[in-house]
N, CA, C and O of each residue as an XYZ file, in Angstrom:
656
protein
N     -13.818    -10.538    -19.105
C     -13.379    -11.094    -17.846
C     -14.573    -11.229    -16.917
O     -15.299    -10.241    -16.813
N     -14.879    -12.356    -16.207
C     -15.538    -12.502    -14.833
C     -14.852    -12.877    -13.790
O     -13.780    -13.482    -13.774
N     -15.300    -12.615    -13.174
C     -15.052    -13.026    -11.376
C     -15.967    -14.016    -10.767
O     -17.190    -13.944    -10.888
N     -15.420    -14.834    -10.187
C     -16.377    -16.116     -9.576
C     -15.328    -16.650     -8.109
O     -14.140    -16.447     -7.855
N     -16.069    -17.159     -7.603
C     -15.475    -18.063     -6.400
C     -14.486    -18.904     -7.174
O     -14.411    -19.055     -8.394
N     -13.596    -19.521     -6.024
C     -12.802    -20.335     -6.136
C     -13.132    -21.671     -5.940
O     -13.855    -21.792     -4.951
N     -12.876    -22.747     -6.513
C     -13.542    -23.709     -6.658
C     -12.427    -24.811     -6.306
O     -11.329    -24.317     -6.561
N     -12.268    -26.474     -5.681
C     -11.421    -27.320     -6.008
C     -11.023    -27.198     -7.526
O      -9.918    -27.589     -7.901
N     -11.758    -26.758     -8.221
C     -11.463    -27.107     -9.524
C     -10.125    -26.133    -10.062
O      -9.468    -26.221    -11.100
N     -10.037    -25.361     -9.129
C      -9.339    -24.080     -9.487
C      -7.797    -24.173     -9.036
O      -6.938    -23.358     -9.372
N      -7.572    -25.377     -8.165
C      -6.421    -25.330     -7.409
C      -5.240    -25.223     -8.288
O      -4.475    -24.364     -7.848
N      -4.814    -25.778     -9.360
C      -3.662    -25.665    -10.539
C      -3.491    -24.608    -10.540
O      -2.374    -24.225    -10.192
N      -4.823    -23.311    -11.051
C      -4.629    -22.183    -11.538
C      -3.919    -20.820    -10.257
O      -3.240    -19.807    -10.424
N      -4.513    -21.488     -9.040
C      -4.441    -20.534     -8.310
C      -2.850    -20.740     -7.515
O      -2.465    -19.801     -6.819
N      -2.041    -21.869     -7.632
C      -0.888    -22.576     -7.074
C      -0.142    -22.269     -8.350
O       0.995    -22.072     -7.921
N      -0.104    -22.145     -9.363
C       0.355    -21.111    -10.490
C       0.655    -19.982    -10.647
O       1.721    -19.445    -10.948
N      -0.173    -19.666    -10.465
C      -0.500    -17.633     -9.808
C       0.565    -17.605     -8.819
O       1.514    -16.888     -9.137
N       0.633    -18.076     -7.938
C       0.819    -17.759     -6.383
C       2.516    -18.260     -6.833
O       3.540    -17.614     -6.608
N       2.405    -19.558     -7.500
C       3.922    -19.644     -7.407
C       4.955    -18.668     -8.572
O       6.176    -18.595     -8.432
N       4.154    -17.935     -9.757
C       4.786    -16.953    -10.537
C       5.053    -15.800     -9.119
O       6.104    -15.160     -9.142
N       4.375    -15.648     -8.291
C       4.199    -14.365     -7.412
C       5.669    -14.799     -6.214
O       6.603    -14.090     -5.839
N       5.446    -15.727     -6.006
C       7.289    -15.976     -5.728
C       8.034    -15.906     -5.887
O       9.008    -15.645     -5.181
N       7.871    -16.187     -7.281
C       9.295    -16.297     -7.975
C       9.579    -14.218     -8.249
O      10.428    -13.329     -8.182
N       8.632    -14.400     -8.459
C       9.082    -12.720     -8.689
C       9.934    -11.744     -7.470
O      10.783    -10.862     -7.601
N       9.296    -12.334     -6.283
C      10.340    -12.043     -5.198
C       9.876    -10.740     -4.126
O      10.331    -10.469     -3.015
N       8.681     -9.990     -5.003
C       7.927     -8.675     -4.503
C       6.666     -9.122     -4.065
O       5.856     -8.208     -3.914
N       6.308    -10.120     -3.845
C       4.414    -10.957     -3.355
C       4.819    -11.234     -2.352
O       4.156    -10.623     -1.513
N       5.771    -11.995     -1.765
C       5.494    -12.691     -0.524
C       6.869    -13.256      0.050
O       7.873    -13.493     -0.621
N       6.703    -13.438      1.522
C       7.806    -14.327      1.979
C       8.085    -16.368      1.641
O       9.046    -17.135      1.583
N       6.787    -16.439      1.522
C       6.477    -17.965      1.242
C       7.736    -18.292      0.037
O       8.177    -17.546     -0.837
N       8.096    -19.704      0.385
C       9.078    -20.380     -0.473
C       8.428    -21.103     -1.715
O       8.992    -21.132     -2.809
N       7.307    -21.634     -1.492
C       6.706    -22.651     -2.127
C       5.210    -22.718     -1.750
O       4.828    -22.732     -0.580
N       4.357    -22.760     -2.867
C       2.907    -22.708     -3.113
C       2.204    -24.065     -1.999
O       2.491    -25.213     -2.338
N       1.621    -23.943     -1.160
C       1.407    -24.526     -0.541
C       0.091    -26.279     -1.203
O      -0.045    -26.269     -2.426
N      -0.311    -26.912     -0.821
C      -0.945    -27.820     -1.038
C      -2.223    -27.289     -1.171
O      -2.351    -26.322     -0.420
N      -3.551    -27.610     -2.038
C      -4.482    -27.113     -1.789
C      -5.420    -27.700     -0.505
O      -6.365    -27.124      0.033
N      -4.967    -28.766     -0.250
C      -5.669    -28.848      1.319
C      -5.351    -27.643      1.994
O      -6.194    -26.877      2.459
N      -3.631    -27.423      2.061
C      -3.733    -26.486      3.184
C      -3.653    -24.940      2.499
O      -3.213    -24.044      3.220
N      -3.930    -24.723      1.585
C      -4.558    -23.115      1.122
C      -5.767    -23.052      1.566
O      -6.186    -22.137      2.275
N      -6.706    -24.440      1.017
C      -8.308    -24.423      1.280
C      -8.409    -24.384      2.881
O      -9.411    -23.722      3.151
N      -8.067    -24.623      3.513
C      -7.997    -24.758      5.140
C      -7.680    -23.318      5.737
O      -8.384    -22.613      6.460
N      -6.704    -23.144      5.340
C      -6.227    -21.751      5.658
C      -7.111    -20.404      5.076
O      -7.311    -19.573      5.962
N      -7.446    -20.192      4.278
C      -8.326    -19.472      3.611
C      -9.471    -19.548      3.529
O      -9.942    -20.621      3.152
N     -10.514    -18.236      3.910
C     -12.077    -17.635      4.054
C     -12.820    -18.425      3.045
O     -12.882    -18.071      1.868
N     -13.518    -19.752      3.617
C     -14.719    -20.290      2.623
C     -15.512    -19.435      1.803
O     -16.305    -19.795      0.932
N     -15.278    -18.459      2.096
C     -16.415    -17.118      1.442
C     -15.843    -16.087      0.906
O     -16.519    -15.225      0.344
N     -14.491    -16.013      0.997
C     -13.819    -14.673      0.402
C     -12.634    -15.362      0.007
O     -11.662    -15.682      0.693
N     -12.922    -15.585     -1.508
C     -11.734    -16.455     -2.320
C     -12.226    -16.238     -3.639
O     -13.218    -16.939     -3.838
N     -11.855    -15.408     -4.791
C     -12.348    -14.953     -5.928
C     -11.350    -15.110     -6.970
O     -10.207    -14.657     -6.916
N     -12.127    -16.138     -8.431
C     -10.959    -16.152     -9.262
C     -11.324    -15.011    -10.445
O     -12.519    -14.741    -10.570
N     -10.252    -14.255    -11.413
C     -10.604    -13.615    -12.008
C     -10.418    -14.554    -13.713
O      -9.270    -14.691    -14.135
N     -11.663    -15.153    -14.591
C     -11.041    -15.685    -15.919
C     -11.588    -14.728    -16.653
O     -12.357    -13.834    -16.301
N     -11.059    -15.014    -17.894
C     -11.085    -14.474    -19.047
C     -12.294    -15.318    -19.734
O     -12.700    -16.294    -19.103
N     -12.902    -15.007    -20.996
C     -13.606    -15.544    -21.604
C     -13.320    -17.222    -22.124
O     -14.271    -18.001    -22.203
N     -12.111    -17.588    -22.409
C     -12.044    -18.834    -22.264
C     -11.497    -20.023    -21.461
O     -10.993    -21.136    -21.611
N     -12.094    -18.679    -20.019
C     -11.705    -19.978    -18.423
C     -10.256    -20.109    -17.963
O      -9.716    -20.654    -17.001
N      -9.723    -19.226    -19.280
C      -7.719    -18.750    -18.551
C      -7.969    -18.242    -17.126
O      -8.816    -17.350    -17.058
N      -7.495    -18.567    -16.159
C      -7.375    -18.028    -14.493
C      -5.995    -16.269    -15.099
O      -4.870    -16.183    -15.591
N      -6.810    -15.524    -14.743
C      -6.139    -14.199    -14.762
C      -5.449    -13.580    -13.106
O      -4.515    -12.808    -12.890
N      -6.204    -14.172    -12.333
C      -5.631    -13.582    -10.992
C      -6.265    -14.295     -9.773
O      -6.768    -15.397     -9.993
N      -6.299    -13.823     -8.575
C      -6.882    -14.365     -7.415
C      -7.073    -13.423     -6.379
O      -6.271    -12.506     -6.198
N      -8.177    -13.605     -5.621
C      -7.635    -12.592     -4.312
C      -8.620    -13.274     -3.082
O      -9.828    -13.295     -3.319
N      -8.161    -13.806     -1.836
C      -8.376    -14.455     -1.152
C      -8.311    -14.065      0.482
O      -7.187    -13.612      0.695
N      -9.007    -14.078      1.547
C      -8.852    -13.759      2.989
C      -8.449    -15.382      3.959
O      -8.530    -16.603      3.829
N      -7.931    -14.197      5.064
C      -7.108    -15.092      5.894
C      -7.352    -13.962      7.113
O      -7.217    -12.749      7.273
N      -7.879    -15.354      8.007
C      -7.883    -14.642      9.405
C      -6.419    -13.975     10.137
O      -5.320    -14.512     10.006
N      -6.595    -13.039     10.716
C      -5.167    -12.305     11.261
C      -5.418    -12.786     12.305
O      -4.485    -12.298     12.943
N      -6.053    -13.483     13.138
C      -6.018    -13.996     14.283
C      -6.974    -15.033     14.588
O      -7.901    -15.083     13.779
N      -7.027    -16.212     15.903
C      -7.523    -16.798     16.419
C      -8.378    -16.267     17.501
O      -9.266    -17.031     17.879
N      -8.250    -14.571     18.349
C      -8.799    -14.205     19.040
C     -10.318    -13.826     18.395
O     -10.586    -13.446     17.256
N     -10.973    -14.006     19.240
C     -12.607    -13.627     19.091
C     -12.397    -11.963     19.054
O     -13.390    -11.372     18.631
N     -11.453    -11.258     19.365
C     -11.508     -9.854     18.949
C     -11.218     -9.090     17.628
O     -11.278     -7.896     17.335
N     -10.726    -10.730     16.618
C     -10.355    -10.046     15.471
C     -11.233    -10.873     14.746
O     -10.579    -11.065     13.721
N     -12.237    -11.456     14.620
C     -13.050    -12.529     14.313
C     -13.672    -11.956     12.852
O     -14.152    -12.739     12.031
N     -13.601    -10.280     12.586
C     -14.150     -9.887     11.567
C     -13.231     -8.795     11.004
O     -13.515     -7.633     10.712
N     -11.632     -9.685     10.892
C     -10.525     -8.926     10.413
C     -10.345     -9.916      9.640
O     -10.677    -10.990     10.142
N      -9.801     -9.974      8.239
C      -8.794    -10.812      7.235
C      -8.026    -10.272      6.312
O      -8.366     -9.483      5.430
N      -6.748    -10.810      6.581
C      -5.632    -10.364      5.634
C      -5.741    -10.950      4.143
O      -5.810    -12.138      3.828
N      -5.739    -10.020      3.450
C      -5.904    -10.079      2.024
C      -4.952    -10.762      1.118
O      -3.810    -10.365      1.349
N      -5.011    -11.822     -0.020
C      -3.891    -11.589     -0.542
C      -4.112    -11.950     -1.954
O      -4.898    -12.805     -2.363
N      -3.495    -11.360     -2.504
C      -3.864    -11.076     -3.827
C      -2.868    -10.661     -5.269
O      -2.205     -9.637     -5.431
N      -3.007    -11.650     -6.063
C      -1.946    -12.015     -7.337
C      -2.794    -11.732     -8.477
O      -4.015    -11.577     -8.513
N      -1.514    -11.675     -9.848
C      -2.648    -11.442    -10.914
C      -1.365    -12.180    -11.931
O      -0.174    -11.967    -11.705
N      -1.621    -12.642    -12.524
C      -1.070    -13.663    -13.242
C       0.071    -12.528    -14.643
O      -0.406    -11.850    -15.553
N       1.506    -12.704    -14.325
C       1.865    -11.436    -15.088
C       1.862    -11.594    -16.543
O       2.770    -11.007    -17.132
N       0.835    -12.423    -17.410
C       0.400    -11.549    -18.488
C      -0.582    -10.838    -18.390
O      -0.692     -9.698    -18.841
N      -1.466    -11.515    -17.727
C      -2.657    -10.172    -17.058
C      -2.673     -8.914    -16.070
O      -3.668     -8.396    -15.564
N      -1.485     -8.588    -15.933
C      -1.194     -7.164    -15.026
C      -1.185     -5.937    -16.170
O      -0.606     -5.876    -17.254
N      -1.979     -5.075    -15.549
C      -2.064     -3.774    -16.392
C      -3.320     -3.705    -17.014
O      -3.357     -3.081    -18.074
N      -4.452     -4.252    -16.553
C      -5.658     -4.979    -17.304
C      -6.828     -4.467    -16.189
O      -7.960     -4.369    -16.662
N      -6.709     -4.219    -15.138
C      -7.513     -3.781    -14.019
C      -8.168     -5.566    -13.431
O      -9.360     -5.646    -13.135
N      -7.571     -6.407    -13.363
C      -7.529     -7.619    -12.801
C      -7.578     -7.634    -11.594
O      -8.514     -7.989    -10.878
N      -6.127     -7.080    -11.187
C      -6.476     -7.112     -9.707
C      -7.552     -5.887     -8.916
O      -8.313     -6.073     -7.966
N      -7.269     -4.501     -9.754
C      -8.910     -3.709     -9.046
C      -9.771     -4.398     -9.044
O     -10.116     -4.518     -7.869
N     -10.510     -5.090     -9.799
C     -11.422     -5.922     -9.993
C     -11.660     -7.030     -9.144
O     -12.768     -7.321     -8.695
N     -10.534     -7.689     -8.914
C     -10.634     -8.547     -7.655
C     -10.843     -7.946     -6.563
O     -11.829     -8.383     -5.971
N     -10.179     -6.915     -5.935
C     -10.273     -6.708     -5.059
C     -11.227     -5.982     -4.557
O     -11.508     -6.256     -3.390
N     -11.872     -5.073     -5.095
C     -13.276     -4.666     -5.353
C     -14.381     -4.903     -5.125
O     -15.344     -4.324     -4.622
N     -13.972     -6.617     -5.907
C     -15.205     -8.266     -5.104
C     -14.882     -8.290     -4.163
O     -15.796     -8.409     -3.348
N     -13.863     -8.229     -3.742
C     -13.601     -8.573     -1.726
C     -14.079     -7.546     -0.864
O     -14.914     -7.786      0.009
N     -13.632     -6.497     -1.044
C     -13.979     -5.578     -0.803
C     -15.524     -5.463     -0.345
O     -15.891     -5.551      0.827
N     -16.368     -5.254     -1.455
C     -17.538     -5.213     -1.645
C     -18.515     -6.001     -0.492
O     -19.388     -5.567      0.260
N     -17.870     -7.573     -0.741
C     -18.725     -8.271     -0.282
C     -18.204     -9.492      1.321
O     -18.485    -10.656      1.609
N     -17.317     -8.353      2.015
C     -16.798     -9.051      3.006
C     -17.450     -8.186      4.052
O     -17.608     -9.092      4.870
N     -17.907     -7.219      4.600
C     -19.223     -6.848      5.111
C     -20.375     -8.058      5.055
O     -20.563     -8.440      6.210
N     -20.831     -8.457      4.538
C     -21.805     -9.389      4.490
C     -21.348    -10.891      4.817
O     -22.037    -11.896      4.647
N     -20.040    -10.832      5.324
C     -19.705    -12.191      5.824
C     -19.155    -11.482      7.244
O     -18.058    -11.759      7.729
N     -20.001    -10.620      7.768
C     -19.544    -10.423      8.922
C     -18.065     -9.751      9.264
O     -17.465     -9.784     10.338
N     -17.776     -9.303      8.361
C     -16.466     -8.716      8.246
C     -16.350     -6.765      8.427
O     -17.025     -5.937      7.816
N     -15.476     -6.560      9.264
C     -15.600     -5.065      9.460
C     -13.735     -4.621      9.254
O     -13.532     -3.444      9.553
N     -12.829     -5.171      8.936
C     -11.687     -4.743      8.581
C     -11.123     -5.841      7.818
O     -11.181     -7.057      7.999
N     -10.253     -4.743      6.427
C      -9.249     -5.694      5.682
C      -8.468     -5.379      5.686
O      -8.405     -4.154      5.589
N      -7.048     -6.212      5.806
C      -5.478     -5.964      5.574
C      -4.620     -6.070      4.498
O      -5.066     -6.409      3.402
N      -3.746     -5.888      4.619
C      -2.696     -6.349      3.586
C      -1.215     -5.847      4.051
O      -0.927     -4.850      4.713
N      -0.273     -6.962      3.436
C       0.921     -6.827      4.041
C       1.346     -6.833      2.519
O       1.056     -7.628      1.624
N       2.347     -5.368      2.508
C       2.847     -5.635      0.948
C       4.164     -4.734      0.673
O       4.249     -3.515      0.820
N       5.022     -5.496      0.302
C       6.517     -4.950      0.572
C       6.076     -3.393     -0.503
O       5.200     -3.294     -1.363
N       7.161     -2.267      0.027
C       7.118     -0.856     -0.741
C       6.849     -0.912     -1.905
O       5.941     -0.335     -2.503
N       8.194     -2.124     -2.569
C       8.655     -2.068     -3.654
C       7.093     -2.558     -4.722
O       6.820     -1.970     -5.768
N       6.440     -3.464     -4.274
C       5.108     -3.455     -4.818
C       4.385     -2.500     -5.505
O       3.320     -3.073     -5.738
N       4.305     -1.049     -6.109
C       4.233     -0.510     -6.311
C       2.916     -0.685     -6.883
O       2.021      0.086     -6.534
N       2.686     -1.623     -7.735
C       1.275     -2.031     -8.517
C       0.382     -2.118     -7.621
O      -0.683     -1.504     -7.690
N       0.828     -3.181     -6.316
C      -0.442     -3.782     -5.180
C      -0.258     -2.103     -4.525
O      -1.311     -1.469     -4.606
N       0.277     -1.751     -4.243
C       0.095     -0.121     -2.901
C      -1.547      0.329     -4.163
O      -2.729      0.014     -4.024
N      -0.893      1.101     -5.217
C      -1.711      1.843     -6.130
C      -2.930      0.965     -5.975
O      -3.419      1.270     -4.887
N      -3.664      0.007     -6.557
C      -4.500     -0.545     -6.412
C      -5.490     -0.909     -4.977
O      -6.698     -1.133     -4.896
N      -4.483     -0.863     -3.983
C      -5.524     -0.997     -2.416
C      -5.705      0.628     -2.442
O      -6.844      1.078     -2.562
N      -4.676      1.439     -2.338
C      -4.810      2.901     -2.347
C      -5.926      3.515     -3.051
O      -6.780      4.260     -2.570
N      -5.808      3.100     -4.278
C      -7.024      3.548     -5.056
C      -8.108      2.786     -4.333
O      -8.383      3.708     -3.566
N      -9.065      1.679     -3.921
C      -9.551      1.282     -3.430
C     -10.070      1.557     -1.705
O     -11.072      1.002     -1.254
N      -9.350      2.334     -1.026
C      -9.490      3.146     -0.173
C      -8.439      2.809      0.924
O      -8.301      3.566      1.886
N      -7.721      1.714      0.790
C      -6.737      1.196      2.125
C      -6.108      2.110      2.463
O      -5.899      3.010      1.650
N      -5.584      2.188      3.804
C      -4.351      3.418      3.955
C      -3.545      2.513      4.949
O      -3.988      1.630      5.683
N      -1.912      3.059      4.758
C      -1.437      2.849      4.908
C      -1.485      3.020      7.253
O      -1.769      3.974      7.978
N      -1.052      1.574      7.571
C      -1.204      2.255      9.147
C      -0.241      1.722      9.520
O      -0.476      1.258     10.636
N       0.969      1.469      9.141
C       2.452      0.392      9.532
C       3.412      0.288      8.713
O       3.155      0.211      7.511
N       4.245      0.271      9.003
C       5.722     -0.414      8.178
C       6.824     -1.203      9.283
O       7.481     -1.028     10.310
N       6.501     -2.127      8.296
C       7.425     -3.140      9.576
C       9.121     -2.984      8.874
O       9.230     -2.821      7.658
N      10.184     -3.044      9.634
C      11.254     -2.819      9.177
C      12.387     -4.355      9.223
O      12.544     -5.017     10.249
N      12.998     -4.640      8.012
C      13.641     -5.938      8.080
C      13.060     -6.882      8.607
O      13.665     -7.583      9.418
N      11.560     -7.166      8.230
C      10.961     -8.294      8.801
C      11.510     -9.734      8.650
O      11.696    -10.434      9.645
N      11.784    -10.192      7.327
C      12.723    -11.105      7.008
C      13.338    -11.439      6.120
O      12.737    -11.668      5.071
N      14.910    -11.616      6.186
C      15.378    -12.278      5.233
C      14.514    -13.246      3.609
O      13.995    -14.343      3.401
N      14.768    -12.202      2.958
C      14.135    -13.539      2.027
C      15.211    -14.661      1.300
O      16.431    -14.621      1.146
N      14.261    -15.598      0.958
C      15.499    -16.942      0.672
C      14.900    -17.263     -0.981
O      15.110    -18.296     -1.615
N      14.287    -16.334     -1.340
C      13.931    -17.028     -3.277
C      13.849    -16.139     -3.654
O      14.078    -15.195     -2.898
N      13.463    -15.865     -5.088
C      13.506    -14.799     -6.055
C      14.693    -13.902     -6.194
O      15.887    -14.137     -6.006
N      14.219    -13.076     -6.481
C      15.281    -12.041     -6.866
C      16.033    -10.875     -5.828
O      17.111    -10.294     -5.951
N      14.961    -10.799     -4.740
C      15.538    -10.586     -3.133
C      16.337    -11.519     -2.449
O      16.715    -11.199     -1.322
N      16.698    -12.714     -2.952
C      17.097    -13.689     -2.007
C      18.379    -13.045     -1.537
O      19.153    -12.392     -2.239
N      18.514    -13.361     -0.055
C      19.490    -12.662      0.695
C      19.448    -11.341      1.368
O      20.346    -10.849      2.052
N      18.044    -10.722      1.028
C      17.785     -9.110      1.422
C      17.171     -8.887      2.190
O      16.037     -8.981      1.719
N      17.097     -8.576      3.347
C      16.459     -8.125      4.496
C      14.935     -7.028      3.710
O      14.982     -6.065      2.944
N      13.935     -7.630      4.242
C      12.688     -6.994      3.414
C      11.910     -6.018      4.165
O      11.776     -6.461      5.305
N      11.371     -4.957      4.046
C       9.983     -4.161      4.487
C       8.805     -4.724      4.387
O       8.415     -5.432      3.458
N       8.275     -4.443      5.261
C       6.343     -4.489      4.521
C       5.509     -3.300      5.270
O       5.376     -2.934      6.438
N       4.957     -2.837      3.840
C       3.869     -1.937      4.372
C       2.291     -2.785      4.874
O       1.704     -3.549      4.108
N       1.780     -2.446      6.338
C       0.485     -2.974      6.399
C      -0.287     -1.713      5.853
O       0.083     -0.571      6.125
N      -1.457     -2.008      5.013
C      -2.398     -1.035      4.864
C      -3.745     -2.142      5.446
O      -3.679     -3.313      5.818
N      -4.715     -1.374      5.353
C      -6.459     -1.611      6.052
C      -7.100     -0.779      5.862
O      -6.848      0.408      6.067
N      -8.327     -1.378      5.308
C      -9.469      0.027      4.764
C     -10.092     -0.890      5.859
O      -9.783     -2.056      6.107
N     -11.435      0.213      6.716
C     -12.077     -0.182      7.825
C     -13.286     -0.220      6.406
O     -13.272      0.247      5.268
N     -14.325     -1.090      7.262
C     -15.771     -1.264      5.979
C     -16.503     -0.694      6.824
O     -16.191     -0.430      7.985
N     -17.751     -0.421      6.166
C     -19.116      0.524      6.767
C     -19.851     -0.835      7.521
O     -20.914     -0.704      8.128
């Protein structure tokens, strides 16, 4: 396995990812994988990492997003991060996140987030192990309308590891 940036070239693989991570119903509130204009728009030119395998299979993703427009959070981004479920259990996503981790200090970055329902159990273990801690739980944030929650009033834990 390597890790590399995300590329136009990558958009199929990563709108794949993201839309298995829906359907599953434990990734996210989003209904539908967005366009890659507006992923690429929305998401850190510099902190967007794909994970392949030796023959260029896309195994996972993990990508930043500003938590705000204020100049006071200018070196905060919310994390988010999938791993394609034949590749879970493989250290894919440690690995991704690891790269983010690592190298978001050097893009001027001094805090990372993540919003990730309880039931996630895989994503907690993996930021946890990685150093995040838990500083929030939001309660019945929203209704979800797909997957296998559809109809269930949801949690999310925020965690944030501060960087050196």
């Amino acid at each position: 396995m390597r890790i590399r940036s995300i590329t136009p070239d990558d958009a199929d693989a990563v709108r794949d990812i993201f839309a298995a991570g829906i359907a599953s119903g434990n990734a996210t509130f989003e209904v539908a994988p967005p366009s890659w204009a507006d992923w690429d728009a929305k998401h850190h030119p510099d902190l967007r990492y794909l994970a392949v395998d030796d023959d260029g299979t896309a195994l996972g993703w993990v990508s930043g997003t500003p938590v705000s427009a204020r100049a006071a959070y200018a070196g905060v981004q919310e994390l988010g991060l999938y791993v394609a479920e034949h590749a879970r259990g493989r250290g894919i996503g440690t690995a991704l996140l690891r790269t983010a981790v690592e190298r978001a200090p050097g893009l001027g970055l001094w805090t990372l987030q993540s919003t990730i329902f309880p039931e996630n159990t895989g994503s907690l273990t993996v930021h946890r192990r990685l150093g995040f801690r838990e500083v929030g739980r939001r309660e019945r944030i929203a209704l979800m309308t797909v997957g296998p929650s559809a109809g269930r009033w949801r949690d999310t834990l925020l965690l944030e590891l501060r960087l050196a």
